[in-house]
C-alpha distance (Angstrom), angle and dihedral (degrees) to the residues before:
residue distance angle dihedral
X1 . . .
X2 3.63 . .
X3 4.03 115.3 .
X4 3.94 119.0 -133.8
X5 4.16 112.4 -144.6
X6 3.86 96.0 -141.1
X7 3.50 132.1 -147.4
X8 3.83 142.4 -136.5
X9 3.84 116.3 -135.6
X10 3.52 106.5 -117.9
X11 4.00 133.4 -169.7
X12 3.99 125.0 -153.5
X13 3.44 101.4 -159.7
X14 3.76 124.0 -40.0
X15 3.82 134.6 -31.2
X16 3.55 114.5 -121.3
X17 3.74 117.5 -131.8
X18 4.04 108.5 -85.5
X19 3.69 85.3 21.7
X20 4.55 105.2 127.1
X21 3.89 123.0 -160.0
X22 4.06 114.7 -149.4
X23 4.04 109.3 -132.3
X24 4.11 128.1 -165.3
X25 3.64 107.6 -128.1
X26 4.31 109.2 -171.0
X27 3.47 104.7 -163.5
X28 3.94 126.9 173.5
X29 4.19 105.3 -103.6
X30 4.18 95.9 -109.0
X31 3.82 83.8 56.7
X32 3.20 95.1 53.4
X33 3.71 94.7 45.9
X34 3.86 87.0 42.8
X35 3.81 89.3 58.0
X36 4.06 94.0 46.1
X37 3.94 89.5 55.4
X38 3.67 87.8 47.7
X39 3.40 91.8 53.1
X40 3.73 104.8 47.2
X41 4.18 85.1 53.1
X42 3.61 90.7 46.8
X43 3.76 88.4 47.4
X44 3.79 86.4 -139.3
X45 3.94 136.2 125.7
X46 3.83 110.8 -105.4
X47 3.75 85.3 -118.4
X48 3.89 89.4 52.1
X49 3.87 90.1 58.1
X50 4.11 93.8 36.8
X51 4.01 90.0 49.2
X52 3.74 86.5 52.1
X53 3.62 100.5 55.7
X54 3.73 90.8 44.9
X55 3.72 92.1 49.3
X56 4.03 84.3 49.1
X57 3.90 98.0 46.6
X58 4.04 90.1 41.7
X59 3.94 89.0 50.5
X60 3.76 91.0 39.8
X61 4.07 90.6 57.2
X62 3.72 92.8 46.5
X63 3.62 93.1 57.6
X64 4.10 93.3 39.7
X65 3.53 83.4 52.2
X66 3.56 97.5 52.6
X67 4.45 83.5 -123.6
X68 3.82 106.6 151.8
């Protein structure tokens, strides 16, 4: 089995607005497939739907942590 050297995301300084960051994303192959099917009845990008759930867990945490 091959072995993957992973990385930590890291930020010099700050972003500024309109700026994107490129991630990895390993996921098993029927995932992958999973999320293309998904995303041809959604009639969204993979990103689209990806950026979505971030934006939901991200606004989720503020709120659970009581972050304004």
């Amino acid at each position: 089995m091959a072995t993957f050297q992973g990385s930590v995301a890291s930020r010099n300084g700050a972003i500024p607005f309109g700026d994107v960051v490129e991630i990895g994303l390993l996921l098993p192959a029927h995932r992958a497939d999973a999320l293309l099917e998904l995303s041809k009845r959604r009639q969204q990008s993979v990103g689209q739907i990806l950026r979505g759930l971030i934006d939901r867990a991200l606004v989720e945490d503020e709120s659970a942590s009581g972050s304004v």
